[in-house]
Wavefront OBJ file of the C-alpha trace (Angstrom):
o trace
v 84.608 121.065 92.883
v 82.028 119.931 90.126
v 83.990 116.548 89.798
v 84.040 115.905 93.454
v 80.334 115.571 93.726
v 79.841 113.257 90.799
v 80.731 110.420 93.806
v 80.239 110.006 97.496
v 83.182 110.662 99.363
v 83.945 108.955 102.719
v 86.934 109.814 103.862
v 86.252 109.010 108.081
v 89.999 108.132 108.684
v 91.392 111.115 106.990
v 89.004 113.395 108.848
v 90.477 111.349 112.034
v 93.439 111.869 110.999
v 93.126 115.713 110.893
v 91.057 115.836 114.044
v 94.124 114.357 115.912
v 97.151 116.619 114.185
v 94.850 119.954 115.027
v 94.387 118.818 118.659
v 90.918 118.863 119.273
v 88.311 116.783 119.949
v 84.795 115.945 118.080
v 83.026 118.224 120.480
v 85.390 121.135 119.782
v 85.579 119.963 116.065
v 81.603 120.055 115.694
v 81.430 123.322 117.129
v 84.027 124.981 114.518
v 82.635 123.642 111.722
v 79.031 124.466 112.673
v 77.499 120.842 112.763
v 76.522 118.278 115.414
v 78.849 116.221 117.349
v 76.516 112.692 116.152
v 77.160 113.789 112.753
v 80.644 114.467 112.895
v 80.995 111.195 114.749
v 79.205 109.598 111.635
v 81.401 110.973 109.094
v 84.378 109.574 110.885
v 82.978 106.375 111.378
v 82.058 106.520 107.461
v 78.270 106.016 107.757
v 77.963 109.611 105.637
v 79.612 110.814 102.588
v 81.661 114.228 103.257
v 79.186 116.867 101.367
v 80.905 119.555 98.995
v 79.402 121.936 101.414
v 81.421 120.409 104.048
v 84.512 119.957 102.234
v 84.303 123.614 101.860
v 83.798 124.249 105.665
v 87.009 122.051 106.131
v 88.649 124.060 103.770
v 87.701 127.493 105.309
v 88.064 126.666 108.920
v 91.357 124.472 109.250
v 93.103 125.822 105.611
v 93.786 122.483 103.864
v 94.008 121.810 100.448
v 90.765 119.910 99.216
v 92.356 118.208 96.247
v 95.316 117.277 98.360
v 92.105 115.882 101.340
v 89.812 113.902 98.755
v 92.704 112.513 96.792
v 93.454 108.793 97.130
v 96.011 107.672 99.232
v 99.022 106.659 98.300
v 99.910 102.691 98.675
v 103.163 103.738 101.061
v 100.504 102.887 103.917
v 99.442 99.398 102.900
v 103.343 98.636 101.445
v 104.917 99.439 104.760
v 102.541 97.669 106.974
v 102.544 94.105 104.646
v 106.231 94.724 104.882
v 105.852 94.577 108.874
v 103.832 91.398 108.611
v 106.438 89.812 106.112
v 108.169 89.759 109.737
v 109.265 86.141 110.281
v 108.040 86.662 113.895
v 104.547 86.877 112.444
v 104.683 86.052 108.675
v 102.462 82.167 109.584
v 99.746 83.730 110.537
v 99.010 84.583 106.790
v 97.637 87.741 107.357
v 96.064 88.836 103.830
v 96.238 92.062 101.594
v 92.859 92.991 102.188
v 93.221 92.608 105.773
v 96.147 95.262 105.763
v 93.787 97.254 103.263
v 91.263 97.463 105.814
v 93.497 98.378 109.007
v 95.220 101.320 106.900
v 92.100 102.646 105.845
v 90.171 102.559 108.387
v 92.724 102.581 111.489
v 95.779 104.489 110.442
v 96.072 104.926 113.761
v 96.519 101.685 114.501
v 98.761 100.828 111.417
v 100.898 104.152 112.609
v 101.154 102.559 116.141
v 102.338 99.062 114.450
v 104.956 100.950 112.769
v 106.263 102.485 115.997
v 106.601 99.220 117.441
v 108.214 97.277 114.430
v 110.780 100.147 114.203
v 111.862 99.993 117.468
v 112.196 96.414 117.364
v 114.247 96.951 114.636
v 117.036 99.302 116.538
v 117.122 96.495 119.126
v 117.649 93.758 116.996
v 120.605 95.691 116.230
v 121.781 96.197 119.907
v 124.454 93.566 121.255
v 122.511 91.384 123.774
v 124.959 92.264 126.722
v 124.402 95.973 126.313
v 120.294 95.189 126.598
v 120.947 93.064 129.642
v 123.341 95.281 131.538
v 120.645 98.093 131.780
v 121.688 101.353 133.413
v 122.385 104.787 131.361
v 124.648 103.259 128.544
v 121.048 101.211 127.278
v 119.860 102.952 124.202
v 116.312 104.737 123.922
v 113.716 102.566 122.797
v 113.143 104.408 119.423
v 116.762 105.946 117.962
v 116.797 109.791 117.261
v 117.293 109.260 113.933
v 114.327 107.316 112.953
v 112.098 110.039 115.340
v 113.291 112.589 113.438
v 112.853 110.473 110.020
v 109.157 110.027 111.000
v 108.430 113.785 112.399
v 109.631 114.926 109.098
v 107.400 112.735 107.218
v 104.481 113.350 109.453
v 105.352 117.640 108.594
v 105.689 116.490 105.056
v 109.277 117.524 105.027
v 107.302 121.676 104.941
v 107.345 123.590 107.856
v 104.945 126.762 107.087
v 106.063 128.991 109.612
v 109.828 128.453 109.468
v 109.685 129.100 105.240
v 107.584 132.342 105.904
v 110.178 133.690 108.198
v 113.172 133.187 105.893
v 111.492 134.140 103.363
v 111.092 137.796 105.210
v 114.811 137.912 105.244
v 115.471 136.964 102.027
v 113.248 139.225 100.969
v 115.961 142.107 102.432
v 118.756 140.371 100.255
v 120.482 139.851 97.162
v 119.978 136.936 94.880
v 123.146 136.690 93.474
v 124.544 133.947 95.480
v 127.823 135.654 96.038
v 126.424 138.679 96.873
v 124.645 136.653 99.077
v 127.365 135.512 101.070
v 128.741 138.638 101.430
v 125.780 139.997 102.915
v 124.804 137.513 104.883
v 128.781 137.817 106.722
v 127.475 141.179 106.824
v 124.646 140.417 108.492
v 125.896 138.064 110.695
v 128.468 141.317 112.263
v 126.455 144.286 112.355
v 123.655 142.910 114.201
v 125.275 139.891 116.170
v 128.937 140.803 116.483
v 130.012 137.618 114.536
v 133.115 137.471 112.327
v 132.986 134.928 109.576
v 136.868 133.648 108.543
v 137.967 130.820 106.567
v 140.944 129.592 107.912
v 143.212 126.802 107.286
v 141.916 122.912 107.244
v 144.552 122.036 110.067
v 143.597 124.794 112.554
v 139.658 123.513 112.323
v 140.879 119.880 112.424
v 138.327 117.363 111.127
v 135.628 119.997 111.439
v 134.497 121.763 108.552
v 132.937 124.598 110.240
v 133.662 125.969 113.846
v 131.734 128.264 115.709
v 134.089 130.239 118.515
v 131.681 131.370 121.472
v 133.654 133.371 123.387
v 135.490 134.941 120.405
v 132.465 135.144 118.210
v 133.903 133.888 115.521
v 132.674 131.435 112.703
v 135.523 129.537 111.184
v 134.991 127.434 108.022
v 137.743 125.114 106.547
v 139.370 126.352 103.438
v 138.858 123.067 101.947
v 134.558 124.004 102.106
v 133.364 124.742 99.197
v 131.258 127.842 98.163
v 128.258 126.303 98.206
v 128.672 124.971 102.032
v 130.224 128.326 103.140
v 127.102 130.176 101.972
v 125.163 127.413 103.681
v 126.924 127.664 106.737
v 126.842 131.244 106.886
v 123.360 130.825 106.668
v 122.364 128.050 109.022
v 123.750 130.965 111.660
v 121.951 133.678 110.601
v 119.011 131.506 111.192
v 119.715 130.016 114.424
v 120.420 133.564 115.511
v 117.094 135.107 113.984
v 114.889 132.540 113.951
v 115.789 130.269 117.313
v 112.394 131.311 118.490
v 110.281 129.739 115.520
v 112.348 126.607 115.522
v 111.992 126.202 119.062
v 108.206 126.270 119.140
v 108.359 123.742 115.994
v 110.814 121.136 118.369
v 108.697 121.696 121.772
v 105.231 120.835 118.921
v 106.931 117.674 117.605
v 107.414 116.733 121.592
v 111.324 114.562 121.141
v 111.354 111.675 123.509
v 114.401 112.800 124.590
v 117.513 114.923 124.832
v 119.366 113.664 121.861
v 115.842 113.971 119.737
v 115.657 117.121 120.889
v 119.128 118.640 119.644
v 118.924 116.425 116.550
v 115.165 118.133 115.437
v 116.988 121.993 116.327
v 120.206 121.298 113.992
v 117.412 119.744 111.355
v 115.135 122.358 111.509
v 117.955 124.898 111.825
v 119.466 123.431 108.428
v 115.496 123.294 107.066
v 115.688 127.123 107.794
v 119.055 128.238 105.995
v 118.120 126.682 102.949
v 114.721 128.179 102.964
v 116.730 131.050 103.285
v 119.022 130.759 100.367
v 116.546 128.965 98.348
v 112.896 131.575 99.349
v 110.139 129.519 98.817
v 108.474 131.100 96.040
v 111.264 132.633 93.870
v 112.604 129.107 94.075
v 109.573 126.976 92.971
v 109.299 129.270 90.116
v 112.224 128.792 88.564
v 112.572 124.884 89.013
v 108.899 124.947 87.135
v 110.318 128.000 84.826
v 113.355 125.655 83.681
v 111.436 122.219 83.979
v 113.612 121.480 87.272
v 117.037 121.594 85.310
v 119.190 120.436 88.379
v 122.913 121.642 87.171
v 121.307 124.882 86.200
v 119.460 125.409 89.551
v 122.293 124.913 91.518
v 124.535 127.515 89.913
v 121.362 129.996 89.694
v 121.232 129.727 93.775
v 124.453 128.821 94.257
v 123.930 125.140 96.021
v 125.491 121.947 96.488
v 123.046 119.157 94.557
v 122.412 117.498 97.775
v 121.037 120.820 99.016
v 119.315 121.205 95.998
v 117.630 117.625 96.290
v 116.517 118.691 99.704
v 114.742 121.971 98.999
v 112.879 120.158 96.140
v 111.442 117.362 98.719
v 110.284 120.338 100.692
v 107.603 122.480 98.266
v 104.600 121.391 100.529
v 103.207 124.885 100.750
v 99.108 124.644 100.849
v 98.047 126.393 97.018
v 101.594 126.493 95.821
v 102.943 122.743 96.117
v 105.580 121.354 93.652
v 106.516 118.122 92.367
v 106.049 115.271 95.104
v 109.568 114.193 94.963
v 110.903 111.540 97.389
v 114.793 111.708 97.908
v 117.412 109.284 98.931
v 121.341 109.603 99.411
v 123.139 106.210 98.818
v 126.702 105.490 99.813
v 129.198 103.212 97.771
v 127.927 99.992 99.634
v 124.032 100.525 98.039
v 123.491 101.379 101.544
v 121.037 104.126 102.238
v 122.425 107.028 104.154
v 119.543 109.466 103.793
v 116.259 108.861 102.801
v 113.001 111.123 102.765
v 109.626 109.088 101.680
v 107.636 111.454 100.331
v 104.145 110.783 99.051
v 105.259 107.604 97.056
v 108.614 105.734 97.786
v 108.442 103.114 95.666
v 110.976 100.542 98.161
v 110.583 98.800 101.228
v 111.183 101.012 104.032
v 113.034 98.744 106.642
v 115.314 96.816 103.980
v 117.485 97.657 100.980
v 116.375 98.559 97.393
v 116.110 96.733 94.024
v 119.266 96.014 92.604
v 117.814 96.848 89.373
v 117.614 100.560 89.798
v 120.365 102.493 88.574
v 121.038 104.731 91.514
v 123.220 101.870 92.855
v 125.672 102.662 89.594
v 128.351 104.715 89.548
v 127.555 108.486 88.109
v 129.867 111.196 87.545
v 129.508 114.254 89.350
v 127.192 116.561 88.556
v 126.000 114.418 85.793
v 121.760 113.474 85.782
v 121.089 110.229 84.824
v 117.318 109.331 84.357
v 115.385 106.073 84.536
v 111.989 104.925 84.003
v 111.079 102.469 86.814
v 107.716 99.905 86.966
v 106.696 98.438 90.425
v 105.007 95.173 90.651
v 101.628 97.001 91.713
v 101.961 98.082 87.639
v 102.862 102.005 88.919
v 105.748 104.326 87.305
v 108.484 105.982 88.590
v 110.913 108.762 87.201
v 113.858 108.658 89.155
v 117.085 110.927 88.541
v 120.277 109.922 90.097
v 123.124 112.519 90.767
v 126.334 111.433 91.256
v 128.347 113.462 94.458
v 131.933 114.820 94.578
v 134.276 113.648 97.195
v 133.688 117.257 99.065
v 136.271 118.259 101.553
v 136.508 114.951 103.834
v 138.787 111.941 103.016
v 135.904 109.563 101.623
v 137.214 106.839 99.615
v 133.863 106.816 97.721
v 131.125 108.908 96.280
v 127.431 108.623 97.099
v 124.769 109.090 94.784
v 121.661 111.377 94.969
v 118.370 110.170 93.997
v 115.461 111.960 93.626
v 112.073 110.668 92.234
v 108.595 111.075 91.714
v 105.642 109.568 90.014
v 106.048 109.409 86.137
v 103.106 111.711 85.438
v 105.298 114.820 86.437
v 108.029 113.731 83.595
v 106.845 116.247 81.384
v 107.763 118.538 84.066
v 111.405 117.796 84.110
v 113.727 118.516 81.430
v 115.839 114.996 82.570
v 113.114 113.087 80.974
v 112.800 114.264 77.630
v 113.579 111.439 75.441
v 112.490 108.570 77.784
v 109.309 106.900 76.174
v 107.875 103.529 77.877
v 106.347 102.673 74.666
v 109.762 102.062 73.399
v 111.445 99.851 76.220
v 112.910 102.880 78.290
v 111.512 101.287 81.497
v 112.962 98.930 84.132
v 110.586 96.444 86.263
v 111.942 96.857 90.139
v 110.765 95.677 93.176
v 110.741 97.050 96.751
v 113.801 94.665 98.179
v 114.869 91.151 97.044
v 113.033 89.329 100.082
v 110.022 91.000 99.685
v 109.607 90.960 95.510
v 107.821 88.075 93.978
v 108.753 89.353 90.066
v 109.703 85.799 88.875
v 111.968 86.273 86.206
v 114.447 88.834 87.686
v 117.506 87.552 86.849
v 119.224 89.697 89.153
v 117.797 89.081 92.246
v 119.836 88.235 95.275
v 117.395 86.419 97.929
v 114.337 84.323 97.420
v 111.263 86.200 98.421
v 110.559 85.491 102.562
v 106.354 85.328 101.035
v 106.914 82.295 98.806
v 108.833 78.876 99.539
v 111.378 77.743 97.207
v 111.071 75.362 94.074
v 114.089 73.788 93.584
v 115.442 70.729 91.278
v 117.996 69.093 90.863
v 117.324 68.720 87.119
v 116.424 72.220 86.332
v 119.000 75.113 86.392
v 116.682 78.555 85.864
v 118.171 82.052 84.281
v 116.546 83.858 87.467
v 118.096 82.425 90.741
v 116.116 80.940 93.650
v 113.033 79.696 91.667
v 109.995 79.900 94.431
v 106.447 78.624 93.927
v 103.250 80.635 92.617
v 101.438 79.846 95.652
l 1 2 3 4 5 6 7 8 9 10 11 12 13 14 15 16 17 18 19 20 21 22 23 24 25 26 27 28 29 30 31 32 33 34 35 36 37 38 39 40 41 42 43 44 45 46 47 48 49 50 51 52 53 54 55 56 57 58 59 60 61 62 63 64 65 66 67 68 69 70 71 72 73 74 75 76 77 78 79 80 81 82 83 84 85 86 87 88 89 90 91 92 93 94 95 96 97 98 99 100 101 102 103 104 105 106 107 108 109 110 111 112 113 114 115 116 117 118 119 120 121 122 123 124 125 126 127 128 129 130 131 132 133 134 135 136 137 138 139 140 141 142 143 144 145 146 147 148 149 150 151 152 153 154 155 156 157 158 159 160 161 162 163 164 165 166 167 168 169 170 171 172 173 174 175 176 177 178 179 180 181 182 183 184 185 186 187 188 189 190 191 192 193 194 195 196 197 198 199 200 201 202 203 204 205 206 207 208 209 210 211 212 213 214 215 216 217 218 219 220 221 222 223 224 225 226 227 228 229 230 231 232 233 234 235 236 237 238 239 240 241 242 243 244 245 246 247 248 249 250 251 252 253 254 255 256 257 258 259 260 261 262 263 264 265 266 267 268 269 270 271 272 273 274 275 276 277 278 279 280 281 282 283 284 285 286 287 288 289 290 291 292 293 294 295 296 297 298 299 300 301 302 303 304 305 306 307 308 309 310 311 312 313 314 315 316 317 318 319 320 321 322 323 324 325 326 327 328 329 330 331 332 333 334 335 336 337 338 339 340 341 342 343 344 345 346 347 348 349 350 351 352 353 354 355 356 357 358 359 360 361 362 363 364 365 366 367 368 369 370 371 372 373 374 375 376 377 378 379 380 381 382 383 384 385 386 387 388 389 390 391 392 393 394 395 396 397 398 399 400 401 402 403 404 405 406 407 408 409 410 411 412 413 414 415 416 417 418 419 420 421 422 423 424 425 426 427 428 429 430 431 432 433 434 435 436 437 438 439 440 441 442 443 444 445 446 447 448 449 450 451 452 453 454 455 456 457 458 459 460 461 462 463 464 465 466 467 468 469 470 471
């Protein structure tokens, strides 16, 4: 605490912030944390400096992490918002940096609210006109279930406390070996809820790779599923069996705006829960720290598919035990991005593509880890780690590529980085997406930047395409 009272801290917003996710209002607030409601109401409003005494209170009453609550945020706030106002609906209006500085700092609420809109407006700018006009219950919901659930998982942090603690009682009852495992998790799955697991042939499942018979009680799982996705799916019903009350409570807290949102967060949550299950919170987070997060290695050790693997890792949120911040995407053949979880600091544009430049567009071999050094144009430093993915058991012409990544100061925390050293050229200047990078000099960019106009002659040829003013 010594160096958080060497400078006044006013952190009003984030103290809003936390007001509003526990529910309560300043009145209630006050009262918990043994002050008046005026002063509470000045601290939010950032007319006094949070005291180390009151830090401490916060810490005590509502259980929060005080280095995660005085550290600065991250830029993801101010990045996605300029990216909103890049709109070409609004982009005259010239709305300035330190403009969007000030509404994410002070009003995240607001800037949370713009963000709302301008993804909406996004899934209906991708909606055929005659669908919107004919109306009636074929007209899709005004925010998609997908992006809901993208955005109650980053709101959660990708951790859900109560959901980890409960698998981690049941793993607690089990083998590690991931074979044994399985084995007792079929056995599991029979003695105490009369379901048979079989693996049958791909044909009788059809395109499904796992089938759950109700009336026979029987889980079927295509012979063409590999071990690590039979485990998982063994899983992912021992959970929704055993723990359908915990998830539920988590889906009616994150309030789904409708059915679909609703089914989409359970199957989530449910597949949050079976790999809490397989991967138990702390046994797991010690050995990715114990083996400087050796991916290959911690997939045999608990007996996971990498993209499982990459998701667990995203997940180590847990208040005095957190690991490394990593932020996670899953991109197809096409560069496009089929999966993507922010974390604290995704270093891209969140409605567009990413830089061309980064190498988890290339094509990697499965299994194999290749690392990469990245630089943004705000001068910050990225250590990404791209995975490539086996066909599986589906017909896929093409393999997609796993990316994790985090902020360069946890490199020495990953054995995949060994060797890379700035100071010797191993890092690559990106952007966040070609319309929205002003880097002059990229020669491989593939749209002028929507922020600048364009300086063309006809007596100049330049190596970087679409040359665009300073100014």
């Amino acid at each position: 605490m010594a160096e958080l009272t060497d400078r006044k801290l006013y952190l009003g917003p984030k103290l809003r912030v936390l007001r509003r996710e526990l529910g309560v209002n300043q009145t209630q607030m006050a009262e918990e944390l043994g002050i008046s409601p005026s002063y509470l109401n000045h601290l939010e409003r950032n007319q006094r400096p949070l005291t180390a005494q009151m830090l401490l209170r916060l810490a005590n009453t509502y259980d929060i992490d005080i280095r995660d609550f005085t550290a600065p945020s991250s830029d993801g706030g101010p990045r996605e918002l300029g990216e909103i106002l890049s709109d070409a609906l609004v982009r005259d209006i010239g709305i300035t940096r330190d403009e969007v500085m000030e509404v994410v700092e002070n009003y995240p609420g607001v800037s949370e609210a713009v963000a709302r809109f301008y993804r909406a407006l996004t899934d209906l700018r991708r909606v055929p006109g005659e669908v919107l006009a004919g109306g009636g219950a074929d007209r899709p919901p005004l925010v998609a279930p997908v992006d809901w659930l993208r955005e109650m998982i980053a709101r959660a942090g990708n951790h859900f406390a109560e959901i980890d603690a409960c698998a981690e009682t049941i793993a607690a009852a089990l083998p590690d070996d991931p074979a044994l495992l399985q084995a007792a998790l079929r056995a599991r799955l029979k003695d105490r809820h009369g379901m048979n697991v079989q693996v049958v042939r791909s044909d009788i499942v059809a395109d499904a790779l796992r089938h759950y018979d109700m009336h026979r009680r029987r889980l079927m799982l295509s012979e063409r599923l590999p071990a690590s996705g039979r485990l998982f799916a063994i899983a992912y019903h021992v959970c929704a069996q055993e723990l359908a009350e915990a998830i539920a409570a988590q889906v009616t807290r994150a309030a789904p705006p409708d059915e679909d949102s609703r089914r989409l967060a359970t199957i989530a949550l449910t597949n949050y829960a079976a790999a809490a299950l397989v991967m138990p919170y702390d046994r797991f987070r010690q050995a990715a720290e114990q083996c400087r997060h050796d991916l290959p290695l911690l997939c045999d050790r608990f007996g996971v598919s990498t993209e499982q693997l990459a998701h667990r890792l995203t997940s180590l949120n847990r208040t005095g035990a957190r690991g490394i911040p990593f932020f996670m995407a899953k991109i197809d053949r096409a560069g496009v991005l089929a999966k993507r979880f922010d974390g604290e600091a995704w270093p891209f544009a969140r409605y567009g593509g990413t830089c061309p430049r980064w190498d988890a567009h290339g094509d990697h071999a499965p299994g194999a880890v290749t690392p990469q050094l990245i630089e943004t144009l705000e001068g910050r430093y990225f250590l990404t780690l791209a995975i490539g993915l086996p066909r599986g058991a589906s017909d896929a012409r093409g393999r997609s590529v796993i990316a994790l990544g985090c902020e360069a100061k946890h490199a020495a925390r990953i054995v995949h980085a060994d060797g890379l050293d700035p100071d010797r050229g191993a890092v690559t200047q990106v952007g966040p997406t070609c319309p929205l990078c002003e880097r002059r000099a990229c020669p491989d960019r593939a749209l002028p930047p929507v922020t600048r106009a364009l300086d063309l002659h006809s007596y100049e040829r330049t190596a970087a395409p679409f040359p665009f003013r300073r100014v």
